[in-house]
DOTI-815883 format. One record per residue: residue number from 1; x, y, z of N, C-alpha, C, O, CB in turn. Coordinates in steps of 0.02 Angstrom, whole numbers. Each point is the difference from the previous one (the first is absolute). Glycine has a CB too. Layout:
<seq: NUM, nc1: X, nc2: Y, nc3: Z, cac1: X, cac2: Y, cac3: Z, cc1: X, cc2: Y, cc3: Z, oc1: X, oc2: Y, oc3: Z, cbc1: X, cbc2: Y, cbc3: Z>
...
***
This chain:
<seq: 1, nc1: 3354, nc2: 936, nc3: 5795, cac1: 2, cac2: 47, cac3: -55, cc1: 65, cc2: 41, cc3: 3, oc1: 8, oc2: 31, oc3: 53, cbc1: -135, cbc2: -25, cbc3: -55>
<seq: 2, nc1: 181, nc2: 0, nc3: -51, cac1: 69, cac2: 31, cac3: 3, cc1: -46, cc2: 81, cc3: -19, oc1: -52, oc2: 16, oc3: -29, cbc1: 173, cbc2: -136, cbc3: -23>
<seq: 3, nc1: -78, nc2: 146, nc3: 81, cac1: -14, cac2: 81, cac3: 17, cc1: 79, cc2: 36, cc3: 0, oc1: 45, oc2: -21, oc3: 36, cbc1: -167, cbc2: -4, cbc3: 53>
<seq: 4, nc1: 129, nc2: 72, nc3: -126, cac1: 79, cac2: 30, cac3: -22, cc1: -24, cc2: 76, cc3: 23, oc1: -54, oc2: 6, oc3: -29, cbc1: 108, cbc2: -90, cbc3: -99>
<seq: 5, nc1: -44, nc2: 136, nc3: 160, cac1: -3, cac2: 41, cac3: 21, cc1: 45, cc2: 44, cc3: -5, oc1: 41, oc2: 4, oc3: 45, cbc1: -98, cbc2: -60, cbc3: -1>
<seq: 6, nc1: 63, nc2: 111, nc3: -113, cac1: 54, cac2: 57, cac3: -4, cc1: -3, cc2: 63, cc3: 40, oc1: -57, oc2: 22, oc3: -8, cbc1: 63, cbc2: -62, cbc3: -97>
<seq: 7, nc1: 20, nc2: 70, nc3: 135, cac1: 6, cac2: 50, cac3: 39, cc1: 66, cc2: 50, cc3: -20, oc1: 54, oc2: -27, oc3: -10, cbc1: -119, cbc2: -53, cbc3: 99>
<seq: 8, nc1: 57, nc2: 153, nc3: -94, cac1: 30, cac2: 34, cac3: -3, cc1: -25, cc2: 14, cc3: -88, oc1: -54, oc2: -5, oc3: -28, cbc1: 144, cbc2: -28, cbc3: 148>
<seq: 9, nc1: -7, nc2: 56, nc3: -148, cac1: 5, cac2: 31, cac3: -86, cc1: -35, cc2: 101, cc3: 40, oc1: -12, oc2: 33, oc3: 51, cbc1: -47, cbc2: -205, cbc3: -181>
<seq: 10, nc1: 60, nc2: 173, nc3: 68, cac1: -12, cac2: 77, cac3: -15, cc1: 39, cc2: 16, cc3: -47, oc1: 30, oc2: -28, oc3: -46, cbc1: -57, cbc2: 60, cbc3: 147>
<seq: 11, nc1: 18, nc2: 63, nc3: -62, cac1: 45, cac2: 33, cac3: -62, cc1: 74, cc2: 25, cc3: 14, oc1: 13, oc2: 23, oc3: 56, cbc1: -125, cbc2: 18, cbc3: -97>
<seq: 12, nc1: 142, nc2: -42, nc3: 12, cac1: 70, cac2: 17, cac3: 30, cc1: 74, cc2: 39, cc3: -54, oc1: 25, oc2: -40, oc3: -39, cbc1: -75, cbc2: -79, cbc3: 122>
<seq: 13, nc1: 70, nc2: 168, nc3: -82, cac1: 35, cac2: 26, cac3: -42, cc1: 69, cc2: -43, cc3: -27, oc1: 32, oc2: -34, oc3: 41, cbc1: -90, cbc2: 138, cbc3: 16>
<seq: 14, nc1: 76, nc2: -100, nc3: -122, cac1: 46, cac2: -39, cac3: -25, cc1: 63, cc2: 16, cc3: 51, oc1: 20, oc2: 54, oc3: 22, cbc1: -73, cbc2: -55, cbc3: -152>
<seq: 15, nc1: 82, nc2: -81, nc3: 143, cac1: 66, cac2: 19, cac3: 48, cc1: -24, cc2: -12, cc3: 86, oc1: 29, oc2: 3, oc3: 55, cbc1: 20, cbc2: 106, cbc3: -157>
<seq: 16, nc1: -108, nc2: -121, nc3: 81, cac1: -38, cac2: -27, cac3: 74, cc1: 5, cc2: -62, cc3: -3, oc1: 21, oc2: -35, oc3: -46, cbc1: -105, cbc2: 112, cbc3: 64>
<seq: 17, nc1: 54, nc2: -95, nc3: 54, cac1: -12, cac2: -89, cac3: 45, cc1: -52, cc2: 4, cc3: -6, oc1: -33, oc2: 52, oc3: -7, cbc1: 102, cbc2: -80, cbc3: 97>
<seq: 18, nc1: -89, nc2: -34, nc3: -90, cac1: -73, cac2: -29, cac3: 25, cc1: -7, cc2: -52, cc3: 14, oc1: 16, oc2: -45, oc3: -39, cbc1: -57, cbc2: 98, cbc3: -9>
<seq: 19, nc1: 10, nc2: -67, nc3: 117, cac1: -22, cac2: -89, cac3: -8, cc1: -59, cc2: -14, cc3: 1, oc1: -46, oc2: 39, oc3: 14, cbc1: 127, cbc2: -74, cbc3: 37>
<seq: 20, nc1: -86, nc2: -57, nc3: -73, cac1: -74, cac2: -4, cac3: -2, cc1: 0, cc2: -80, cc3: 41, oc1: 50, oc2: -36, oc3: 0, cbc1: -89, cbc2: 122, cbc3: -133>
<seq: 21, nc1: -16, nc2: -101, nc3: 161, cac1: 12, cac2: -42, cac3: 60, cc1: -59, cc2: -59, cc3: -46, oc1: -46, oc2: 26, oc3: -30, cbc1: 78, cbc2: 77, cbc3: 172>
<seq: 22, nc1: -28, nc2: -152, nc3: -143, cac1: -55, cac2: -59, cac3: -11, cc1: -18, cc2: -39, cc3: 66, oc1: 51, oc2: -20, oc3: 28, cbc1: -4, cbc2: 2, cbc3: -148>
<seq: 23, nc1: -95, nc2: 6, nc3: 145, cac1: -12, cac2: -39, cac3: 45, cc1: -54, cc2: -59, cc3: -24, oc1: -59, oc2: 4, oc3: -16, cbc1: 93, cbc2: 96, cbc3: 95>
<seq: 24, nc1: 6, nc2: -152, nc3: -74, cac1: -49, cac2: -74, cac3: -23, cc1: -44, cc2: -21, cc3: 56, oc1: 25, oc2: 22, oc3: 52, cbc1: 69, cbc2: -76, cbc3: -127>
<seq: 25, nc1: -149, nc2: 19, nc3: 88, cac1: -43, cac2: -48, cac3: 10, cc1: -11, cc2: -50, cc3: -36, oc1: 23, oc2: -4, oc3: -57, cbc1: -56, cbc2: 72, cbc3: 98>
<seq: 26, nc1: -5, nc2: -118, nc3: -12, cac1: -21, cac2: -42, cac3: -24, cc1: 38, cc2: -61, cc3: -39, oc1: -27, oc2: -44, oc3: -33, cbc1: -46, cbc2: 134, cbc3: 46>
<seq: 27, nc1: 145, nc2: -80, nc3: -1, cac1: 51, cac2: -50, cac3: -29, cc1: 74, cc2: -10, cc3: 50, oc1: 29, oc2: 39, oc3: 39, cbc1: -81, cbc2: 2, cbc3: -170>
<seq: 28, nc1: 66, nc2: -111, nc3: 110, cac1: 64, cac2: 17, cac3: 33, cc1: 55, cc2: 41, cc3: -6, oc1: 56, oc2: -23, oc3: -12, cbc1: -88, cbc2: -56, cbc3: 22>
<seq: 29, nc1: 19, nc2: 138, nc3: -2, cac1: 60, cac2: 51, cac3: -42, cc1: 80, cc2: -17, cc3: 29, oc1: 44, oc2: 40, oc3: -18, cbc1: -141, cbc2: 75, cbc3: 8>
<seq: 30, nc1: 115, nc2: -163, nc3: 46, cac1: 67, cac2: 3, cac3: -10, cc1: 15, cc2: -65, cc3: -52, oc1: 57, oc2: -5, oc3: -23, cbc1: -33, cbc2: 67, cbc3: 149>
<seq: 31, nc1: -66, nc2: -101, nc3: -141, cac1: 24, cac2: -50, cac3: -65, cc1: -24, cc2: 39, cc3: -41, oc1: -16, oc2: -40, oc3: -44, cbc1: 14, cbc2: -78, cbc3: 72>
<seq: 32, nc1: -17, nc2: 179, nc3: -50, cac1: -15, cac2: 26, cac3: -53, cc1: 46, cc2: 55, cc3: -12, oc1: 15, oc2: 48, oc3: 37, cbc1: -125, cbc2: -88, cbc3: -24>
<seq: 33, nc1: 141, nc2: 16, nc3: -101, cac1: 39, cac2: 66, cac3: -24, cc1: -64, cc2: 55, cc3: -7, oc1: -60, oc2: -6, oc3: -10, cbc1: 170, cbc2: -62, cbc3: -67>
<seq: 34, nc1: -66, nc2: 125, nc3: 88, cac1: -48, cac2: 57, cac3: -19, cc1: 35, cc2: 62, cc3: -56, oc1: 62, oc2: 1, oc3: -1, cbc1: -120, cbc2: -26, cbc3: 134>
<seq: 35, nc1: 35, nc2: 56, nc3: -162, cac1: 11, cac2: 54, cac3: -37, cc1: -20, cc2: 86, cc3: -26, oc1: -22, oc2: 35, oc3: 46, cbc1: 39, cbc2: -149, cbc3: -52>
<seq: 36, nc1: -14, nc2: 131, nc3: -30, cac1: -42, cac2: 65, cac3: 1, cc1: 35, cc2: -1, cc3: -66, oc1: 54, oc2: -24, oc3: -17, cbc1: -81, cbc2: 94, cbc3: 146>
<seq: 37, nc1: -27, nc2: -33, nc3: -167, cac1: -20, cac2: -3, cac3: -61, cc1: -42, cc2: 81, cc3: -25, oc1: -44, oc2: 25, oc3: 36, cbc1: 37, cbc2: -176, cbc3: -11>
<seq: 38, nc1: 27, nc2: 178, nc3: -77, cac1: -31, cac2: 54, cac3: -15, cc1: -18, cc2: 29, cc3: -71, oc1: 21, oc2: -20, oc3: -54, cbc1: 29, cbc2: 29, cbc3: 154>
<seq: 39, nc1: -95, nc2: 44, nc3: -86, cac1: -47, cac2: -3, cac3: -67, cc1: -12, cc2: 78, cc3: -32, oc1: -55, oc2: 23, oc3: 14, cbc1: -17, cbc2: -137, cbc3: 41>
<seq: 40, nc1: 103, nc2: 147, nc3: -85, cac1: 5, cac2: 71, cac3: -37, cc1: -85, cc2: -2, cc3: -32, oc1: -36, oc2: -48, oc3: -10, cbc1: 196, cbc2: 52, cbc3: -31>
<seq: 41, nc1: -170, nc2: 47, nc3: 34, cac1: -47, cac2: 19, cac3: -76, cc1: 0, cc2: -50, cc3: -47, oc1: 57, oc2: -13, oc3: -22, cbc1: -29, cbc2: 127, cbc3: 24>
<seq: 42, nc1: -59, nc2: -135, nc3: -17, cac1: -25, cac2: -17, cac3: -84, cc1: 90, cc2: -68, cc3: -17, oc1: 20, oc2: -17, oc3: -55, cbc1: -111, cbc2: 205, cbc3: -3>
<seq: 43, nc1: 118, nc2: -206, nc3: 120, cac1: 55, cac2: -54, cac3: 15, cc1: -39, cc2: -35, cc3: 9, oc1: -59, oc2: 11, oc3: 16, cbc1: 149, cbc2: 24, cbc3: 26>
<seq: 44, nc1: -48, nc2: -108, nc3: -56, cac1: -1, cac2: -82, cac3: 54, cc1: 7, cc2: 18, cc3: 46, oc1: 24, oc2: 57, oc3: 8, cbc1: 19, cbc2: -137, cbc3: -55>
<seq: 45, nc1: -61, nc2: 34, nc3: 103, cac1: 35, cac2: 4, cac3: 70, cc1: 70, cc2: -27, cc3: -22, oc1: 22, oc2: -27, oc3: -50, cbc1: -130, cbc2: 6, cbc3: 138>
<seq: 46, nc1: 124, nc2: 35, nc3: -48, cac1: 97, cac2: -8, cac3: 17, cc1: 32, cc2: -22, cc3: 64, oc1: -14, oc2: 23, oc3: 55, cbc1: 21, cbc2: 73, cbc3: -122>
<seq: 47, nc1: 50, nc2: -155, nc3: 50, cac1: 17, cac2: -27, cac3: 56, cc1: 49, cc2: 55, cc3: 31, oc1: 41, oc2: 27, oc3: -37, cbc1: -61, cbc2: -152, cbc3: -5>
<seq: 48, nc1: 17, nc2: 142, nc3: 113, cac1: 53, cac2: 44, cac3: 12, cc1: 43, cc2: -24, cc3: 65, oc1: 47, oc2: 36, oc3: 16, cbc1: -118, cbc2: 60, cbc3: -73>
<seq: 49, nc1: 57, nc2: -149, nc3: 91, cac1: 35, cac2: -26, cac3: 51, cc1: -28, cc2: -59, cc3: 45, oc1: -48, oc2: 8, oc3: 38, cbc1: 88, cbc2: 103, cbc3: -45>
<seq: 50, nc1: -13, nc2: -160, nc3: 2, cac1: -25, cac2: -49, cac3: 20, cc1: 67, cc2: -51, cc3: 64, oc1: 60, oc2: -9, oc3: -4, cbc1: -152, cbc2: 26, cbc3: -137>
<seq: 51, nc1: 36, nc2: -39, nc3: 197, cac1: 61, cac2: -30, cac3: 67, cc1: -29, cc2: -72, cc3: 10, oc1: -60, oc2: 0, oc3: 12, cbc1: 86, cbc2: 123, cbc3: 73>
<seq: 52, nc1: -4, nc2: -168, nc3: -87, cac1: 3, cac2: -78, cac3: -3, cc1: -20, cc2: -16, cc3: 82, oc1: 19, oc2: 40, oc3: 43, cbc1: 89, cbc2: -58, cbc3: -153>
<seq: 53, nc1: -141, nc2: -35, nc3: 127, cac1: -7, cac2: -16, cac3: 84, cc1: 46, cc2: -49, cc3: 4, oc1: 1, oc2: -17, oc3: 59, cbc1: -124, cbc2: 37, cbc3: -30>
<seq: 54, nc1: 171, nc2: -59, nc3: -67, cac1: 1, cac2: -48, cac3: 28, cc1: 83, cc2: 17, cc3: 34, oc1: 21, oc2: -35, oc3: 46, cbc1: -124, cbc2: -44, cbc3: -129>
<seq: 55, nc1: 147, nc2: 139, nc3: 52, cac1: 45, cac2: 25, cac3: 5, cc1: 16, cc2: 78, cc3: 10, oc1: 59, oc2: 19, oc3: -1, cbc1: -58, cbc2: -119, cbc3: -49>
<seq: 56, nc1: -45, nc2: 137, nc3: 60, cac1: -12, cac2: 60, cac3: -5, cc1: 41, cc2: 53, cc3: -74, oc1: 8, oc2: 61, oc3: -3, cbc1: -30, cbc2: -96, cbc3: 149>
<seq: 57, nc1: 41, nc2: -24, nc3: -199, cac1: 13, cac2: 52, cac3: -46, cc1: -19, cc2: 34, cc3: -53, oc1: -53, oc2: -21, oc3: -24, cbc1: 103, cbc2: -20, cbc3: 63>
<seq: 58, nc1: -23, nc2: 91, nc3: -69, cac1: -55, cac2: 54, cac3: -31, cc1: 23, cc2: 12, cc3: -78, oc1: 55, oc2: -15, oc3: -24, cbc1: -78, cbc2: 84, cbc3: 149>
<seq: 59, nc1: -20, nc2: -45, nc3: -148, cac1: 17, cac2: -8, cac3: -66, cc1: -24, cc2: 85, cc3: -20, oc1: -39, oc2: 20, oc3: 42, cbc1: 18, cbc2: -178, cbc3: -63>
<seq: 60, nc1: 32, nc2: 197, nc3: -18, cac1: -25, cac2: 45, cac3: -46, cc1: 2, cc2: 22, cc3: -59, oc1: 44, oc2: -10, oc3: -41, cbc1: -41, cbc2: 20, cbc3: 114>
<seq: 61, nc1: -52, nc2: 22, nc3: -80, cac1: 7, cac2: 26, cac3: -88, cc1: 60, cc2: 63, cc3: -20, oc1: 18, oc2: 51, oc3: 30, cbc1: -165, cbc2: -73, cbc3: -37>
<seq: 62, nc1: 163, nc2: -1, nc3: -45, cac1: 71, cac2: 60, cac3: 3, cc1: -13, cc2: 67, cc3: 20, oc1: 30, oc2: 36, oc3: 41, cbc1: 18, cbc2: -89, cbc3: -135>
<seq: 63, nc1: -101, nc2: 64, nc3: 56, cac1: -31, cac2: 66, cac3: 22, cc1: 14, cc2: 55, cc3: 74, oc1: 12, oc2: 60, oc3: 1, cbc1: -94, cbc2: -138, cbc3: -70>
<seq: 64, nc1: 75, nc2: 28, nc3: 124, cac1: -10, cac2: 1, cac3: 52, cc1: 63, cc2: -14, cc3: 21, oc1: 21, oc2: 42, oc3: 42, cbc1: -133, cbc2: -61, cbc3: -47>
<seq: 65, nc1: 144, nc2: -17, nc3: -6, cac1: 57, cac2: -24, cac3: 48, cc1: 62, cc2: 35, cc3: 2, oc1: 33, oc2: 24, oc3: -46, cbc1: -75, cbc2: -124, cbc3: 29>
<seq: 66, nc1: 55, nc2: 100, nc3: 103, cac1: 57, cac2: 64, cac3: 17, cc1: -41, cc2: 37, cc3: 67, oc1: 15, oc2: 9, oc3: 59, cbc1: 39, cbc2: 23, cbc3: -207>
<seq: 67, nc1: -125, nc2: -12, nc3: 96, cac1: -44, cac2: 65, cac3: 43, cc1: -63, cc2: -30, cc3: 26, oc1: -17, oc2: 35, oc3: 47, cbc1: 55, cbc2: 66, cbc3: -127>
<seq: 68, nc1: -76, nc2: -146, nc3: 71, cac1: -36, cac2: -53, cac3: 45, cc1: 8, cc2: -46, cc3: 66, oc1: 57, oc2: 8, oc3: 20, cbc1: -73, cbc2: 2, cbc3: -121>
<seq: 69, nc1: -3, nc2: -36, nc3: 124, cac1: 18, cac2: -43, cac3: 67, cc1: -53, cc2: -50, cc3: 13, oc1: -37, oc2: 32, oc3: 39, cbc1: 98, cbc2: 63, cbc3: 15>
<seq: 70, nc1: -92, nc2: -163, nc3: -64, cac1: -39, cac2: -8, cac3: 26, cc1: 12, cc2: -53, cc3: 39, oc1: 37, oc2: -48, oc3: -11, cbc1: -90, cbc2: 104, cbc3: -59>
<seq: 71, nc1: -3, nc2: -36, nc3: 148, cac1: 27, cac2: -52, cac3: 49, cc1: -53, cc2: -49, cc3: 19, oc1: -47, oc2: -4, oc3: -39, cbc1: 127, cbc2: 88, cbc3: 86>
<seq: 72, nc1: -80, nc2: -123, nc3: 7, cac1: -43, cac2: -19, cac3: 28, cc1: -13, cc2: -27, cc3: 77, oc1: 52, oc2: -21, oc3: 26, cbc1: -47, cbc2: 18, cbc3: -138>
<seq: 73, nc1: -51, nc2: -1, nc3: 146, cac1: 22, cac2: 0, cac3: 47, cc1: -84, cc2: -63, cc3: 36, oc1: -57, oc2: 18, oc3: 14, cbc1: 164, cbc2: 134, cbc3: -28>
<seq: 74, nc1: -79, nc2: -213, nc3: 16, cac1: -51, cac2: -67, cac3: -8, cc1: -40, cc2: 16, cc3: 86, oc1: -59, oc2: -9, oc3: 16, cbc1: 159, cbc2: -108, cbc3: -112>
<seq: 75, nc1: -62, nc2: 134, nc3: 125, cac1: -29, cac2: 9, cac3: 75, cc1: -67, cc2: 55, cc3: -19, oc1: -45, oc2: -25, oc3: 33, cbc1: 182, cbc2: 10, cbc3: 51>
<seq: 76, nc1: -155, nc2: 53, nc3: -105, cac1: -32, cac2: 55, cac3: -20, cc1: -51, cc2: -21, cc3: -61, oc1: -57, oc2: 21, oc3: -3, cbc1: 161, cbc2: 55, cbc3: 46>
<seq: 77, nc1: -80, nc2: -115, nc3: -83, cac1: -37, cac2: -28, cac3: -66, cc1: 0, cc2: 54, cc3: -37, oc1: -49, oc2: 11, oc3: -36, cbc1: -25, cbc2: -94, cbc3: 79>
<seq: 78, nc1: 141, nc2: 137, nc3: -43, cac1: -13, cac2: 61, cac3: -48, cc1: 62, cc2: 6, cc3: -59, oc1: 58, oc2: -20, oc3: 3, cbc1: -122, cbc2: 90, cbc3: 106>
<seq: 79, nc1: 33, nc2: -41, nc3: -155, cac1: 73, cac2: 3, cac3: -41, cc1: 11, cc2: 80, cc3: -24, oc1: -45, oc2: 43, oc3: -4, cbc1: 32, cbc2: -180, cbc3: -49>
<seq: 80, nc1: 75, nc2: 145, nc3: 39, cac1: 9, cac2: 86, cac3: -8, cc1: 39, cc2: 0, cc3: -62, oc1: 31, oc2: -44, oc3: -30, cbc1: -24, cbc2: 90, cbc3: 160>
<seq: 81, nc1: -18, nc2: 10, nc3: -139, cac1: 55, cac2: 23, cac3: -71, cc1: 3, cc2: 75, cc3: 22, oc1: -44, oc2: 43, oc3: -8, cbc1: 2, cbc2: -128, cbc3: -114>
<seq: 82, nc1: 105, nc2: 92, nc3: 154, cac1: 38, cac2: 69, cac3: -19, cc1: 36, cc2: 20, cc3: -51, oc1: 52, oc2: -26, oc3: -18, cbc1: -50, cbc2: 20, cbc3: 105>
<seq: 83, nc1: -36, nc2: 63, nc3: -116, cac1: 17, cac2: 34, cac3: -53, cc1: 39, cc2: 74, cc3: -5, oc1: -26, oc2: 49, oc3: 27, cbc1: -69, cbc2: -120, cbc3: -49>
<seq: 84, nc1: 158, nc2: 75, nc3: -12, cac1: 50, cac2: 60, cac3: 41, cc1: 3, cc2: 6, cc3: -87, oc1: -25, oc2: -41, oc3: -39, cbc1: 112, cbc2: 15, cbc3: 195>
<seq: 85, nc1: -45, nc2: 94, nc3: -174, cac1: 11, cac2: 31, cac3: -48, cc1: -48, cc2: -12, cc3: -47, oc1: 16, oc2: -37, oc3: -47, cbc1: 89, cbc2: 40, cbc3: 76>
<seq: 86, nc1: -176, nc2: 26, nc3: -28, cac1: -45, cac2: -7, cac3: -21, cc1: 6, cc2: 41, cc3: -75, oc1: 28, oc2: 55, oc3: -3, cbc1: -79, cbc2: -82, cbc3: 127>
<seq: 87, nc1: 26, nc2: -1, nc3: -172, cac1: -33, cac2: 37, cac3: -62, cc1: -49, cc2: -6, cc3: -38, oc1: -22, oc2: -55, oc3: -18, cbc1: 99, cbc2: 64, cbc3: 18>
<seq: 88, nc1: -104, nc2: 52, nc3: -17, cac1: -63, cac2: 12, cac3: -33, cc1: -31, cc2: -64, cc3: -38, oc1: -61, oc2: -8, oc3: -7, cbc1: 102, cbc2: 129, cbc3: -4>
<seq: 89, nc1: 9, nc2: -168, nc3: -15, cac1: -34, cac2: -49, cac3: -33, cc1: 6, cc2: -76, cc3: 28, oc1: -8, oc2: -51, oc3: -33, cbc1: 23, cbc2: 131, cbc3: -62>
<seq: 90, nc1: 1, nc2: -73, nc3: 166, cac1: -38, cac2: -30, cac3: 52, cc1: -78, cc2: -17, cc3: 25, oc1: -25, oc2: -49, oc3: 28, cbc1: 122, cbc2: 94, cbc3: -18>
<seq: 91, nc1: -121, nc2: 14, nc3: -30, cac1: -59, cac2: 26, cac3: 6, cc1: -35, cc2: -57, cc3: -24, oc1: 23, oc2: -20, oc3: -53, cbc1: 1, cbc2: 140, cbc3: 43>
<seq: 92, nc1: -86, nc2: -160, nc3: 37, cac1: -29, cac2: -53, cac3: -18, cc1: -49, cc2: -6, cc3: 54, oc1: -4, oc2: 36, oc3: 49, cbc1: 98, cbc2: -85, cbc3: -113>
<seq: 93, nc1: -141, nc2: -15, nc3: 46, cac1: -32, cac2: -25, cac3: 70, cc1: 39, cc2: -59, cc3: 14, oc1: 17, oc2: -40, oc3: -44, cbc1: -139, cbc2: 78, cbc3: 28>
<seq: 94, nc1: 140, nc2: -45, nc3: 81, cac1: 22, cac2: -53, cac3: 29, cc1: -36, cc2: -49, cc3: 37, oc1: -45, oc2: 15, oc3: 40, cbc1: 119, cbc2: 53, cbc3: -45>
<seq: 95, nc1: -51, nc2: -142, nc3: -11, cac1: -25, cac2: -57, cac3: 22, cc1: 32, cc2: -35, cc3: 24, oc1: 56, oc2: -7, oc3: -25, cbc1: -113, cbc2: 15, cbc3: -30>
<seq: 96, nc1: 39, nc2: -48, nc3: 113, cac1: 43, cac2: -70, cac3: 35, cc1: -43, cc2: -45, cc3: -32, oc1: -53, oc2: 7, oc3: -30, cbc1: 100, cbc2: 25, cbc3: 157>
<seq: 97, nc1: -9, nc2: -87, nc3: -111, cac1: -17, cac2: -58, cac3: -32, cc1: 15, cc2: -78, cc3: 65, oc1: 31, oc2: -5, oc3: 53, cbc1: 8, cbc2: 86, cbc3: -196>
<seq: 98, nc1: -75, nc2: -124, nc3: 105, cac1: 28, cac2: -44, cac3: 62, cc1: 24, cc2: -81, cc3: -51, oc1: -34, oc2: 0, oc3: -51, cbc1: -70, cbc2: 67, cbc3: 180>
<seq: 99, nc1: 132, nc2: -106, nc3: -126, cac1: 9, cac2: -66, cac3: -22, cc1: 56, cc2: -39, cc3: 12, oc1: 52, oc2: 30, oc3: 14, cbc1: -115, cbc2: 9, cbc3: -83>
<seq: 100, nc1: 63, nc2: -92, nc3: 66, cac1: 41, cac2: -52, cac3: 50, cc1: 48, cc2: -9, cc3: -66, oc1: 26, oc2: -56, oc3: -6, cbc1: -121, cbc2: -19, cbc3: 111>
<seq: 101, nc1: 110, nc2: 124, nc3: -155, cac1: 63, cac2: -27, cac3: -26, cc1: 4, cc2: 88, cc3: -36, oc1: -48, oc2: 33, oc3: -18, cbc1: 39, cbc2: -208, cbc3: -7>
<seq: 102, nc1: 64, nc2: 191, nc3: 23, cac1: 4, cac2: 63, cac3: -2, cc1: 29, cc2: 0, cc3: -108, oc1: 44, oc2: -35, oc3: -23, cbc1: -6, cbc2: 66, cbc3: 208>
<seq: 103, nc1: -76, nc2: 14, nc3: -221, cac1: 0, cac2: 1, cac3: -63, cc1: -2, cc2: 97, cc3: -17, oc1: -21, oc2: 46, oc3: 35, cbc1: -46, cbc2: -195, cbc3: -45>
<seq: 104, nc1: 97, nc2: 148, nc3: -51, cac1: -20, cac2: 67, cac3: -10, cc1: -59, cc2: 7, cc3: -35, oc1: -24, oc2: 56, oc3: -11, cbc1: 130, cbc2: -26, cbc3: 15>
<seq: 105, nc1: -132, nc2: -83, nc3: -24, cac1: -61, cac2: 25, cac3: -49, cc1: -73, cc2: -14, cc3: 36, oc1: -16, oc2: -58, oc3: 13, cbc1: 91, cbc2: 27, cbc3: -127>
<seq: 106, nc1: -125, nc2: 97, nc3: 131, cac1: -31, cac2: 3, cac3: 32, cc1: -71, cc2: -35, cc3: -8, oc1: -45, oc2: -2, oc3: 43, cbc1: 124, cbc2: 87, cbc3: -29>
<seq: 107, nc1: -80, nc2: -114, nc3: -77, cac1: -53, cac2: -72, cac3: -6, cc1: 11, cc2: -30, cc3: 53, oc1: -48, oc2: 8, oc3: 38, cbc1: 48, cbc2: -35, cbc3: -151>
<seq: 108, nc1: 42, nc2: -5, nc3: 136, cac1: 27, cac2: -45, cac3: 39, cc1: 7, cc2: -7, cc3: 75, oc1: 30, oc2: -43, oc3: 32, cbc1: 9, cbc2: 49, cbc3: -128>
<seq: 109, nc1: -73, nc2: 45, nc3: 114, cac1: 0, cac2: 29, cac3: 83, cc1: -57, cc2: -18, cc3: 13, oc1: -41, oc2: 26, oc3: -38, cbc1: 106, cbc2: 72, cbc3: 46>
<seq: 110, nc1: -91, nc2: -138, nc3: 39, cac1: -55, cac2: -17, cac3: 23, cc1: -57, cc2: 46, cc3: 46, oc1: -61, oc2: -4, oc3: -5, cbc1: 140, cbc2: -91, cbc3: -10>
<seq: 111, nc1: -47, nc2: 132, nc3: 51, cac1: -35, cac2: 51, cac3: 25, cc1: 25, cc2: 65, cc3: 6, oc1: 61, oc2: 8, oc3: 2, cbc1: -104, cbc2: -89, cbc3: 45>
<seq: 112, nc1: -5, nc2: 139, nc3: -44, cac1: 18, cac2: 81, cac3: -34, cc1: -43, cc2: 55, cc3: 63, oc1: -59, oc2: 6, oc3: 16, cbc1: 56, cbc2: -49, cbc3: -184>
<seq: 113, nc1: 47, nc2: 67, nc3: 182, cac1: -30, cac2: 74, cac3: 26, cc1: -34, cc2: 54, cc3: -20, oc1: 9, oc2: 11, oc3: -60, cbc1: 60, cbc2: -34, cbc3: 94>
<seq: 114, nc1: -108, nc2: 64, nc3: -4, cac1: -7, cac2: 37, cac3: -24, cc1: 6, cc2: 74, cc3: -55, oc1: -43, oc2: 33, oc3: -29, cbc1: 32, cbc2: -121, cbc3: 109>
<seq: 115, nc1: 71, nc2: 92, nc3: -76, cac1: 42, cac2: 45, cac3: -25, cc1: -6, cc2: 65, cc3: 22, oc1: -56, oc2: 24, oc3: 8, cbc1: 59, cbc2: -90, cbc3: -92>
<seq: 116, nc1: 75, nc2: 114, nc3: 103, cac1: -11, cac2: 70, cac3: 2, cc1: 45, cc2: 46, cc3: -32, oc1: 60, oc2: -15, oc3: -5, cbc1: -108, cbc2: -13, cbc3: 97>
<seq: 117, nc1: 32, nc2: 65, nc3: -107, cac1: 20, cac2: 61, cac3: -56, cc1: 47, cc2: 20, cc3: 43, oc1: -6, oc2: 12, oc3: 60, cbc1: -98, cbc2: 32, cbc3: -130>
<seq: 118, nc1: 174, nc2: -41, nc3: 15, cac1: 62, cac2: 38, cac3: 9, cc1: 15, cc2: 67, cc3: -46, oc1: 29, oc2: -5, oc3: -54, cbc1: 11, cbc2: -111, cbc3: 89>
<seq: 119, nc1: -61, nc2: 176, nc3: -10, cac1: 34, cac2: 40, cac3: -51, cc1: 62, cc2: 50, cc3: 23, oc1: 16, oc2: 28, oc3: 52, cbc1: -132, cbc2: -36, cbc3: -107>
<seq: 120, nc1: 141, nc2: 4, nc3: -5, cac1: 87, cac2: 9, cac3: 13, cc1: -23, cc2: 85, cc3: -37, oc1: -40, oc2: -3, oc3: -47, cbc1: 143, cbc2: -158, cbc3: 22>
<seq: 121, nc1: -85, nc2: 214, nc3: 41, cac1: 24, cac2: 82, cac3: -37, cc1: 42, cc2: 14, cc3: 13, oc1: 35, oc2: -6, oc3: 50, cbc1: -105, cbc2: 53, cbc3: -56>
<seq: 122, nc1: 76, nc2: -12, nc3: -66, cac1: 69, cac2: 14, cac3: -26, cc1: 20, cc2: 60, cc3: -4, oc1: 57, oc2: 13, oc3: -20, cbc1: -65, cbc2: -95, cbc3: -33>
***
């Protein structure tokens, strides 16, 4: 049974860090791309950063990119997204994701975490 495990998020003032840690089970997480994905109020979810296994490279949503980071680390089966120059409309629930081919559109991800709330103040 694949099991995605988010840890960390909270609350954090605009111009802040935060990270949030995924830890997989139940799959081979180093042939698996992974991602994180997020979801506002009354929004779609949204692709916001996604890292490939077979090369370790990363892709993001414009949004994000510059002030995001996401890593991974296969010995551990965990994946992270550090988040620096934070703003209010950041603010979302956040999700990892897991699937053996890395896409932005979140139909397409085979397995999903739980999700945890990021709020960004301003």
């Amino acid at each position: 049974q694949v099991r995605l495990v988010v840890s960390w998020g909270g609350l954090v003032q605009a111009g802040g860090s935060l990270g949030l840690s995924c830890t997989a089970s139940g799959l081979p997480f180093s042939r698996y791309g992974m991602g994180w994905f997020r979801q506002a109020p009354g929004q779609e979810r949204k692709f916001v950063a996604a890292i490939n296994w077979s090369d370790g490279s990363t892709v993001y949503a414009d949004s994000v990119k510059g002030r995001f980071n996401i890593s991974r680390d296969n010995a551990k089966n965990t994946l992270y997204l550090q988040m620096n120059s934070l703003k209010p409309e950041d603010t979302a629930v956040y999700y990892c994701a897991a699937d053996r081919r890395v896409v932005i559109t979140p139909e397409f991800w085979e397995a999903w975490g739980q999700g945890t709330q990021v709020t960004v103040s301003s």
